[in-house]
C-alpha positions as CSV (number, residue, x, y, z in Angstrom):
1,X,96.6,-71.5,94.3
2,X,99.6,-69.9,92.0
3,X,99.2,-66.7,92.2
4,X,100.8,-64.5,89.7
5,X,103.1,-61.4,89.8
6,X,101.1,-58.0,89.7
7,X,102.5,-55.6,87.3
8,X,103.1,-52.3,89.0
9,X,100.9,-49.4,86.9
10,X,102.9,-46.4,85.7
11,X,101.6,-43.5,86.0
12,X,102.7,-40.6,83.2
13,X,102.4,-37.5,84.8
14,X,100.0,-35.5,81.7
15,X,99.2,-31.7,82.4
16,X,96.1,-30.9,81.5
17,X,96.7,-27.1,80.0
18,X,99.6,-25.8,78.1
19,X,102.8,-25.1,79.4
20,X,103.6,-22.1,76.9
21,X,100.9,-20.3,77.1
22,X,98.2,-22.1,79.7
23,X,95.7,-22.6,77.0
24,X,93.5,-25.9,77.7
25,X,94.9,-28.9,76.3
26,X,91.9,-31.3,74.2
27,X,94.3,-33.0,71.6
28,X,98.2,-33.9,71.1
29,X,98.6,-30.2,70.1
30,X,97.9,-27.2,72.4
31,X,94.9,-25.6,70.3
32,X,96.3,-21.9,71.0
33,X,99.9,-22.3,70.0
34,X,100.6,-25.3,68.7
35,X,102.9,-26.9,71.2
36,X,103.0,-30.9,72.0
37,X,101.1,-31.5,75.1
38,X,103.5,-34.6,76.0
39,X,106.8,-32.4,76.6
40,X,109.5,-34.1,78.7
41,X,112.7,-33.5,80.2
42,X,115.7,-32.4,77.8
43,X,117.8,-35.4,78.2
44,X,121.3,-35.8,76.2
45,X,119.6,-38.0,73.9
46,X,116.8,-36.3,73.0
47,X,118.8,-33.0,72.1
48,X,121.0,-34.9,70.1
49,X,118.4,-36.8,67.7
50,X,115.5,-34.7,68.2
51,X,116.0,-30.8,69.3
52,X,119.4,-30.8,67.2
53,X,119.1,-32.9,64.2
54,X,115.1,-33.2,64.2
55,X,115.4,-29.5,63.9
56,X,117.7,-28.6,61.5
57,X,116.9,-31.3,58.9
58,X,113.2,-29.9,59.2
59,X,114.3,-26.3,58.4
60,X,116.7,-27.4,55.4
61,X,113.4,-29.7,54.5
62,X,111.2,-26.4,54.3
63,X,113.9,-24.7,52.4
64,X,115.0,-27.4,49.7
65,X,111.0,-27.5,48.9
66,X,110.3,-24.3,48.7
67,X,113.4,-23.5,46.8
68,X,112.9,-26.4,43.6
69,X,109.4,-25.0,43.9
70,X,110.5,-21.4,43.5
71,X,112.5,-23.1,40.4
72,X,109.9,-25.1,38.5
73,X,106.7,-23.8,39.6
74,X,107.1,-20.2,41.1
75,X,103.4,-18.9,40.2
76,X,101.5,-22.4,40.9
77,X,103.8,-22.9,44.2
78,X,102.4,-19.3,45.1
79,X,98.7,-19.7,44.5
80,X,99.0,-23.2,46.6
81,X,100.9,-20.9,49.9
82,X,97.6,-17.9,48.9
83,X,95.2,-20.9,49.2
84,X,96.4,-21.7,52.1
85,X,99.0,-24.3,51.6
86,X,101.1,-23.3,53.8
87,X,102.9,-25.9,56.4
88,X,105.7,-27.2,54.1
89,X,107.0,-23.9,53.0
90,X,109.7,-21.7,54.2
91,X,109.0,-18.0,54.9
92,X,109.6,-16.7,51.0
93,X,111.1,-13.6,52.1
94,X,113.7,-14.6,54.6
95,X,115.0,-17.4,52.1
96,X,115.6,-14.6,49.2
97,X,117.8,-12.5,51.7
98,X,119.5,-15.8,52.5
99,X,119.9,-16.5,48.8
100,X,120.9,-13.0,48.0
101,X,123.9,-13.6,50.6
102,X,124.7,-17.3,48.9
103,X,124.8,-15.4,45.4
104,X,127.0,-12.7,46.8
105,X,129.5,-15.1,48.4
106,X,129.2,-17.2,44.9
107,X,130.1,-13.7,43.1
108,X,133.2,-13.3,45.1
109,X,134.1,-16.5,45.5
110,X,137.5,-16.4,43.3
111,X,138.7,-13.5,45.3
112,X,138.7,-15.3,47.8
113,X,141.3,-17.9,47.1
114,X,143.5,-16.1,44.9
115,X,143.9,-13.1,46.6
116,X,147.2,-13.4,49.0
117,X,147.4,-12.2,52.1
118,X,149.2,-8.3,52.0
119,X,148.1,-7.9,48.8
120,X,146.7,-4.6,48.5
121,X,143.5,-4.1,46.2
122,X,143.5,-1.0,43.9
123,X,141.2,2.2,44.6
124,X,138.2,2.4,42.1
125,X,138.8,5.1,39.8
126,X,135.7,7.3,39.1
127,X,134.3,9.0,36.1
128,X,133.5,12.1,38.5
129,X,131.9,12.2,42.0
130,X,128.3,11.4,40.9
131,X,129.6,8.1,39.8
132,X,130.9,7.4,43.2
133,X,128.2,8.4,44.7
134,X,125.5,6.2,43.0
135,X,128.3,3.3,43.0
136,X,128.5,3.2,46.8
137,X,124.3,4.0,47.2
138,X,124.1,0.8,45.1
139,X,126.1,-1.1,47.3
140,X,125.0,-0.4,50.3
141,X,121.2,-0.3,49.7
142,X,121.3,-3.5,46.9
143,X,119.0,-5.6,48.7
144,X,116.4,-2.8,49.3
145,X,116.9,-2.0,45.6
146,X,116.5,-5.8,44.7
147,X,113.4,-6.3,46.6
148,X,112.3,-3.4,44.5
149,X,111.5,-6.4,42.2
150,X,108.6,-7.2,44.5
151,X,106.5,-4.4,44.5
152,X,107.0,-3.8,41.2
153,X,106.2,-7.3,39.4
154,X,103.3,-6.8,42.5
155,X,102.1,-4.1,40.9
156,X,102.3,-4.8,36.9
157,X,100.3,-7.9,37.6
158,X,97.6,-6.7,39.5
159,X,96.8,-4.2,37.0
160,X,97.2,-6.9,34.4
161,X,95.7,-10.0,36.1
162,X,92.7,-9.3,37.3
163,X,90.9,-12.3,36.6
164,X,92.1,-14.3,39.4
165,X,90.5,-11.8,41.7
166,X,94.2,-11.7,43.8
167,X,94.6,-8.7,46.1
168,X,97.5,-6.7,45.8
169,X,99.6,-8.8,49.1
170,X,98.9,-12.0,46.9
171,X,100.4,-11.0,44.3
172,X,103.7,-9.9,46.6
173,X,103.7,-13.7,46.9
174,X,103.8,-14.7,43.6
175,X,106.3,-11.7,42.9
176,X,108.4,-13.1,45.9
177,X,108.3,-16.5,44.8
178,X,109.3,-15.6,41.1
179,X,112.3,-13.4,42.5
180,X,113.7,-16.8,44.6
181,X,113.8,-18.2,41.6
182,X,115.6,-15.7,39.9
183,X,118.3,-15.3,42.5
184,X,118.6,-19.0,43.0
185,X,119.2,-18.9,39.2
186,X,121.8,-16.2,39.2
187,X,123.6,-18.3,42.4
188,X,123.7,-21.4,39.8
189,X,125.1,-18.9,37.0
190,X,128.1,-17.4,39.6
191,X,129.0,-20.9,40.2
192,X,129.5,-22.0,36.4
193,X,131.7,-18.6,36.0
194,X,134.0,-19.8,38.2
195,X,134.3,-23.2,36.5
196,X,134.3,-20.8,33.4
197,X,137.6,-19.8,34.7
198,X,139.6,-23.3,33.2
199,X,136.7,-23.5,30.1
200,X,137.6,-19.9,28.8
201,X,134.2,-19.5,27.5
202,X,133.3,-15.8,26.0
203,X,131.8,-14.3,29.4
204,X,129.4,-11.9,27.3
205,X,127.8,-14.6,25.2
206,X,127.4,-16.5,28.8
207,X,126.3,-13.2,30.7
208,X,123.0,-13.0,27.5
209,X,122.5,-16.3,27.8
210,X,121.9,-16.3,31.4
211,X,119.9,-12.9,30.7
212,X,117.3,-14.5,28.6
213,X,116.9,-17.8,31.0
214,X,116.0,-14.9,33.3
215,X,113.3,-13.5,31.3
216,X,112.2,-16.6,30.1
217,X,111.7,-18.4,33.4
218,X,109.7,-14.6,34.4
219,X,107.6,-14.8,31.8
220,X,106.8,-18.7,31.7
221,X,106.0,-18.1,35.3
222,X,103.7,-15.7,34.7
223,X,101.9,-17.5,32.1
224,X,101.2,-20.6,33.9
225,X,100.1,-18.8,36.8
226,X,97.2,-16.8,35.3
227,X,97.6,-18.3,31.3
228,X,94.3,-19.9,32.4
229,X,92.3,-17.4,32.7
230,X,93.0,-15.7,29.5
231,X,93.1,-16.8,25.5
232,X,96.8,-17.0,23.8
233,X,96.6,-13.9,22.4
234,X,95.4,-12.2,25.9
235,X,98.3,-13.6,27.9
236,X,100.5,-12.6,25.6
237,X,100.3,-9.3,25.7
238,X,99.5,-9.2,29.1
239,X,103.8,-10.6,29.8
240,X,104.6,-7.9,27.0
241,X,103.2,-5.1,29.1
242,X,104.3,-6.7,31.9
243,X,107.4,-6.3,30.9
244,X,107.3,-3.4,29.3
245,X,105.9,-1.8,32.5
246,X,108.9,-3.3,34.4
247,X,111.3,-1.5,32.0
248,X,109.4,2.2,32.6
249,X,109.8,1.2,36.4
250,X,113.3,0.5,36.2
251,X,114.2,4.0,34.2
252,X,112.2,5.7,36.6
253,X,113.9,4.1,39.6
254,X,117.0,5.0,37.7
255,X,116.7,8.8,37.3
256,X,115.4,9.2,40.5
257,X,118.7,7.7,41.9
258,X,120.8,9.6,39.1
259,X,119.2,13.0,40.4
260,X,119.8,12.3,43.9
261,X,123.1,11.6,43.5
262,X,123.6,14.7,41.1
263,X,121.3,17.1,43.0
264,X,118.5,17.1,40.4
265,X,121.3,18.0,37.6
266,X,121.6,14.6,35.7
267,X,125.1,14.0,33.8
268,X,126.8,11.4,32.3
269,X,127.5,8.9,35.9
270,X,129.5,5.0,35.4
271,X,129.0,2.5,37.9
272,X,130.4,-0.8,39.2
273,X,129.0,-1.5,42.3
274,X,129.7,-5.4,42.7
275,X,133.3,-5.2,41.2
């Protein structure tokens, strides 16, 4: 009688809790913090393709999709992450300080290249010391004063949208989506100014267009976000108090700054923080 070979049984060593936290494992994921419950041995191979590329392909993934979302649907995007929606975008937040660094770097960008080395960059000249003053507090506090934008837009539409029964941290979503979107704008401005450097184009004209892409693209995302729950006329001046409130928020913020700089006793101040 032929007999015929007997296939050896592997055995795959599988744990039966965690090994992050311990937690009982019942599925493919540990239930308590998400791990895989099949981990294996860091191998050359596997930290190439997996732990290396795996890895930062996924976190550019997150960021390219939350980014064009930030861009063509800032207010929808937000209300999908409120509703829980939440596995295929970045963290809001950290992106716009990582923006906020891209649009700074595209700012500066020309300096860069045609400065040469031992060349020595002239002093700021100052209208009087209160200019200096608020010149270097805006530099070195510009991304507290940006995300300024959040509380404030935070604000203007919960007073203004209540209909969507959002709680004041929901709409810091919304207000931090719409705020990506505008530095993600500005980033795509800095970078035609530099190729505005060959095409000679007027710089103001450029600077109001960009201006009113701005406001347009904050106002548009507003009005699909909550233009459902209100008539034309309602939603419309709902954005022109909206921004009409922003304005008063931003001459507020402005003498407060203005009388800390001066000691409470105002005066004419210039500044040019970014120059």
């Amino acid at each position: 009688m032929l007999k015929l070979p007997v296939k050896k049984k592997v055995y795959k060593m599988v744990n039966n809790n965690c090994l992050n936290c311990n937690e009982e494992l019942t599925g493919n994921f540990c239930a308590g913090c998400g791990q895989k419950a099949d981990t294996h041995r860091i191998s050359f191979k596997n930290f190439i393709f997996h732990d290396l590329l795996h890895g930062t392909f996924h976190i550019e993934k997150g960021m390219l999709f939350t980014a064009k979302q930030a861009l063509l649907r800032p207010g929808q995007a937000a209300l999908d992450y409120i509703s829980g929606k939440r596995k295929r975008y970045y963290n809001v937040f950290l992106l716009v300080l990582l923006i906020y660094g891209v649009m700074l770097f595209t700012r500066h960008v020309d300096e860069m290249f045609t400065q040469t080395s031992g060349e020595i960059i002239p002093e700021k000249v100052y209208q009087n010391e209160a200019s200096k003053k608020m010149d270097e507090l805006i530099s070195q506090k510009s991304k507290i004063i940006l995300l300024l934008f959040v509380p404030f837009a935070a604000f203007n539409s919960f007073v203004l949208f209540r209909r969507k029964k959002l709680n004041i941290s929901e709409h810091f979503i919304i207000a931090g989506m719409v705020l990506l979107g505008i530095l993600l704008l500005a980033t795509f401005a800095n970078i035609f100014f530099q190729f505005n450097l060959i095409m000679q184009l007027n710089t103001m004209v450029l600077s109001m267009i960009v201006t009113a892409i701005i406001v347009f693209y904050i106002g548009n995302g507003y009005v699909k976000t909550f233009g459902s729950d209100y008539p034309k006329l309602g939603i419309t001046y709902r954005i022109v108090l909206f921004f009409a409130f922003f304005c008063i928020e931003i001459v507020l913020l402005g003498l407060v700054l203005t009388g800390i700089v001066t000691d409470w006793k105002f005066g004419a101040i210039t500044i040019a923080p970014f120059e």
